[in-house]
C-alpha positions as CSV (number, residue, x, y, z in Angstrom):
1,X,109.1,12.6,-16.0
2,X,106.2,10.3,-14.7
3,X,105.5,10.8,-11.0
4,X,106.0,6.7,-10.2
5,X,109.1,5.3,-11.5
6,X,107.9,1.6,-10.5
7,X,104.5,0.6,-11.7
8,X,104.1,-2.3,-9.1
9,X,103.8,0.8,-6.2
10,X,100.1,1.8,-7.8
11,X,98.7,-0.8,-5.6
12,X,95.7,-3.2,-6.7
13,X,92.0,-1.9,-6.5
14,X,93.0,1.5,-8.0
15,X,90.1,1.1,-10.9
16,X,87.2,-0.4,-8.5
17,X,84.0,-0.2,-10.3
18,X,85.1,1.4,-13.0
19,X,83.7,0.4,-16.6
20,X,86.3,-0.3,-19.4
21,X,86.3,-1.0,-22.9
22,X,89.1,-2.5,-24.5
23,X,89.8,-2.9,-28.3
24,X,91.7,-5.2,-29.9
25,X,91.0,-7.5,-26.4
26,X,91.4,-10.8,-27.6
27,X,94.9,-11.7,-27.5
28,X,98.1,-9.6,-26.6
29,X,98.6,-6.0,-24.9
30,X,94.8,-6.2,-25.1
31,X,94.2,-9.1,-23.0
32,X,96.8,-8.7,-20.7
33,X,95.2,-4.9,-20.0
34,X,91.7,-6.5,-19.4
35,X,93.2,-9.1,-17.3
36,X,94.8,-6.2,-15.1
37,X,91.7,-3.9,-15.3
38,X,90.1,-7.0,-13.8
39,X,92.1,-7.2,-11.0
40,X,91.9,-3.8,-10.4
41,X,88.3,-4.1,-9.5
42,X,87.0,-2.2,-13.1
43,X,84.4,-4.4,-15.1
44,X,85.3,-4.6,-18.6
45,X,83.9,-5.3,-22.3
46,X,86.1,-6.6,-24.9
47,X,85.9,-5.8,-28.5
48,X,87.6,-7.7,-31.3
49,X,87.1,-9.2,-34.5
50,X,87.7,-12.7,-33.8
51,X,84.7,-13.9,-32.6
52,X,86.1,-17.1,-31.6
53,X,89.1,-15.6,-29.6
54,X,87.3,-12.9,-28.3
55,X,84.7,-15.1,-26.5
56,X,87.5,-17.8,-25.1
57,X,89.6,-14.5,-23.9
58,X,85.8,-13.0,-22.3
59,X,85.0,-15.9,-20.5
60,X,88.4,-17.0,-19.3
61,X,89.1,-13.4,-17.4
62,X,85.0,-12.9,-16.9
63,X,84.9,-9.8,-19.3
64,X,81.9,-9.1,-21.8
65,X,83.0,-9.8,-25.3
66,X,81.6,-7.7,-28.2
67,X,82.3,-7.8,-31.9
68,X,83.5,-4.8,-34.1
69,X,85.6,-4.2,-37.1
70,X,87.9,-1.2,-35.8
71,X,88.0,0.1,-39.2
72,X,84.0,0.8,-39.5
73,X,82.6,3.1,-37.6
74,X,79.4,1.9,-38.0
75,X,80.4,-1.0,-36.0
76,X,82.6,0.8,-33.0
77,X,79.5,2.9,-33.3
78,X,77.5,-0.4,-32.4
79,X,80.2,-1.4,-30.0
80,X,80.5,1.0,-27.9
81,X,76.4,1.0,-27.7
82,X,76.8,-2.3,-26.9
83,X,79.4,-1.7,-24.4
84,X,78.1,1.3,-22.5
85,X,74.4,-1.0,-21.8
86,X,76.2,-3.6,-20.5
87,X,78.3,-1.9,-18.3
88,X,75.9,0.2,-17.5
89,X,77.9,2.9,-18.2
90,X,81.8,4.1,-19.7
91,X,84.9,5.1,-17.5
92,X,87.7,3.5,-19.5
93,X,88.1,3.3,-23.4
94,X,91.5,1.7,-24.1
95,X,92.0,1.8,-27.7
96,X,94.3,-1.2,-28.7
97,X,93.4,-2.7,-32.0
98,X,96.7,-2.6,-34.4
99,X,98.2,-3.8,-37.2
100,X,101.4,-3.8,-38.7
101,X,102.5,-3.4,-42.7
102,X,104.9,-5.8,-42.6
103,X,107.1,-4.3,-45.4
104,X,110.0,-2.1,-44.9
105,X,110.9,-1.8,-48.4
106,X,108.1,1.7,-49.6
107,X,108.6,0.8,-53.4
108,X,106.9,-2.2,-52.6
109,X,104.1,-1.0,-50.4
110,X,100.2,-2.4,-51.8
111,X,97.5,-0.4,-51.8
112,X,95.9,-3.1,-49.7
113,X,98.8,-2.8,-47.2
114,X,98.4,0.8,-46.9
115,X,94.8,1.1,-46.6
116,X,94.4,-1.5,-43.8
117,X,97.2,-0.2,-41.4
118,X,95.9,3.0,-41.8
119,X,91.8,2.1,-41.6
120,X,92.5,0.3,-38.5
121,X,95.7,1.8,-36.7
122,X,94.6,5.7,-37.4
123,X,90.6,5.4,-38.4
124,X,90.3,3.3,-35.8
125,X,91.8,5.2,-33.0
126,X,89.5,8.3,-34.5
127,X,86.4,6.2,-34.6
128,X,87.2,5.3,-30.8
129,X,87.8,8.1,-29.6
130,X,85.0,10.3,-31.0
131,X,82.6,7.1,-29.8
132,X,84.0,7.5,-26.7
133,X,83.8,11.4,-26.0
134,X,80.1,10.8,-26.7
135,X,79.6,8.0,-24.4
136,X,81.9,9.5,-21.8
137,X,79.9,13.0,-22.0
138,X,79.2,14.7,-19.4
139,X,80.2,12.0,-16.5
140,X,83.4,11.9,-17.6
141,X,86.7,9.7,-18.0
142,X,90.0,8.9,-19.5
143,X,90.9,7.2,-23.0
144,X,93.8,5.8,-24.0
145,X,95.4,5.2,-26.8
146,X,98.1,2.6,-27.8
147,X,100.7,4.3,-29.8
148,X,104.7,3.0,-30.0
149,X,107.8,4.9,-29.6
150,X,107.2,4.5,-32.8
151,X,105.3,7.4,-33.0
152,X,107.8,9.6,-32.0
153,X,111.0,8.5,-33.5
154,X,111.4,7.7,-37.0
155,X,110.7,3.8,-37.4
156,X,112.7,2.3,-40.6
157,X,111.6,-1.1,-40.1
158,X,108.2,0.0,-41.2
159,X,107.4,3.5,-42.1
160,X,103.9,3.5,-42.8
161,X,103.3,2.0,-39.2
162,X,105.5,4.7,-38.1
163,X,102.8,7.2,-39.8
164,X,99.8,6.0,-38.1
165,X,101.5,5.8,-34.8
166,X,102.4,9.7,-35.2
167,X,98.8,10.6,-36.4
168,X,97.5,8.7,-33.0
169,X,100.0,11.0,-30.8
170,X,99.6,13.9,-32.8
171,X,95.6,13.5,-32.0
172,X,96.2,12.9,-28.3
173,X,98.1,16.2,-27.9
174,X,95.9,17.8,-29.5
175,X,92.8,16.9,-27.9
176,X,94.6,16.4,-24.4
177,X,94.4,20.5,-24.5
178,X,90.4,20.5,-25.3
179,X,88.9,17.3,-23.7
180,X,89.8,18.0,-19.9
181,X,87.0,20.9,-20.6
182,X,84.9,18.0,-20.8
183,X,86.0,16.1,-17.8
184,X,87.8,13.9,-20.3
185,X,91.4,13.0,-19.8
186,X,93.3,11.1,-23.0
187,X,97.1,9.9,-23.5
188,X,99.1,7.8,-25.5
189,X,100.5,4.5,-24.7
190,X,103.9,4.5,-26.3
191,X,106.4,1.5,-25.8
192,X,109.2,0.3,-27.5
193,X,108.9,-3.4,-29.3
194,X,107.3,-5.7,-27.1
195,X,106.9,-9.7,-28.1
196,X,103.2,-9.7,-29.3
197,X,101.2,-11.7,-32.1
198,X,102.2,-8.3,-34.1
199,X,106.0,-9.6,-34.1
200,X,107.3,-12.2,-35.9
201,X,109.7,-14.7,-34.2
202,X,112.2,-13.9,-36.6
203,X,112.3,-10.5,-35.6
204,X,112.1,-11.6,-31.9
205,X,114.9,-14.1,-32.6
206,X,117.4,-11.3,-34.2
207,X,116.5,-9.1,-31.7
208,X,117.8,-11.6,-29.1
209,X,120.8,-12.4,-31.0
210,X,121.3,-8.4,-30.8
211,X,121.2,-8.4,-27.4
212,X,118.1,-5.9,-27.8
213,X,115.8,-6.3,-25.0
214,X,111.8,-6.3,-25.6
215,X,109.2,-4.4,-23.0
216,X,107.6,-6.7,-21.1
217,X,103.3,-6.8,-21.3
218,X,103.2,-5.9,-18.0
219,X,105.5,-3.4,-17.8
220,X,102.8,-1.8,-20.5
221,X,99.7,-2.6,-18.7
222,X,100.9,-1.2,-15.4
223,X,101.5,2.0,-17.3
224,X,98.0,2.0,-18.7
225,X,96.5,1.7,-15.4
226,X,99.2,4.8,-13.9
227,X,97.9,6.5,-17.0
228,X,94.3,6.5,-15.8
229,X,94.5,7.4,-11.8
230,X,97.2,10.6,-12.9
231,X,95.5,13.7,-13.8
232,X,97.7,14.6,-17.0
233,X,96.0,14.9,-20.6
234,X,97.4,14.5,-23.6
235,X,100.6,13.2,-22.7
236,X,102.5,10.5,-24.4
237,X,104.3,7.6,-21.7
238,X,107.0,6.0,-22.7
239,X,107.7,2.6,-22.0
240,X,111.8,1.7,-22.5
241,X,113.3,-1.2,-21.4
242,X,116.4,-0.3,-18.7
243,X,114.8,3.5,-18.3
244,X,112.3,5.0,-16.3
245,X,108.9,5.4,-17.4
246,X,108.5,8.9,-18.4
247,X,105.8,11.1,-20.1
248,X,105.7,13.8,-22.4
């Protein structure tokens, strides 16, 4: 179990002058984490690949915004380049960029479908991480990932999103047992269904009608910042409405 079992006791300040990068930063978990990072005290770069979102979200937070494609890694190459100049430097890489399939029915599953959940959900994640080992090397710091319990559990809705969610935790143990060698720290983000742009209101209306309660952004972003200050490595924290936050 997590050593804090209420995310608000962490305090504000905790990430002062730190440097963060944040994928997938324009809208959702991803601006509500640089919002936080903010007010934490860290300084952060953005990167997304709507231009036009990405800049409004930089400039209404005061964050750096910078363009990738998660899915090339000659671009997160550029990115975190980018990043590390103008920060000066890189603490924080908190991998966000996701996508869901949208189909629950595998008979029906497109190529196209397949290989763009995967390129940027999984490839992504890779990309990110091994830009950030570099960039992090030999000062040190602490990656995150954004995973879902549906990287643990078996996901019915939409199995091939369950896939890529397993393949990121199944990475962050792994390399939670090398990367501390480094001075590098990594976990997994892993909560259940939260209302994002990824959910449709349909789904958020049935899951109301259900009585199913959704994880609120904050509740997710306070656990990325716990996730940073503790000194654990590749753990995965779960993030369950009505339950303590634990990690594993």
């Amino acid at each position: 179990m997590a050593r804090y079992t209420n995310a608000r006791d962490a305090g504000r300040g905790m990430l002062e002058g730190r440097k963060a990068l944040i994928t997938g930063g324009a809208s959702g978990i991803g601006l509500a984490t640089a919002r936080r990072f903010i007010g934490e005290g860290a300084n952060v770069v953005i990167i997304d690949i709507n231009d036009a979102a990405g800049k409004d979200a930089a400039a209404s937070i005061g964050a750096t915004f910078v363009h990738a494609d998660v899915s090339d890694s000659d671009q997160v190459r550029d990115a975190f380049r980018q990043a590390s100049e103008a920060l000066g430097g890189l603490d924080i890489a908190c991998l966000n960029a996701g996508v869901m399939t949208g189909q629950r029915n595998f008979a029906e599953l497109t190529d196209e479908q397949y290989f763009r959940i995967v390129n940027i959900n999984l490839n992504g994640v890779v990309f990110g991480v091994r830009e950030a080992v570099r960039a992090m090397t030999p000062r040190g710091g602490s990656i995150l990932a954004m995973a879902s319990i549906a990287g643990l559990i078996p996901w019915g809705a939409d199995p091939v999103y369950a896939l890529t969610k397993h393949g990121v935790v199944g990475l962050v143990r792994s390399l939670g047992m090398t990367l501390p060698k480094r001075g590098i720290r990594i976990n997994a983000i892993c909560p259940g269904i939260t209302k994002t742009p990824l959910i449709r209101e349909q789904t958020i209306e049935w899951l109301n009608q259900a009585n199913i309660p959704l994880v609120p952004i904050e509740h997710i972003v306070d656990t990325c910042v716990r996730a940073i200050i503790d000194g654990d490595s590749g753990r995965c924290w779960t993030i369950q409405p009505g339950r303590k936050l634990a990690k594993y």
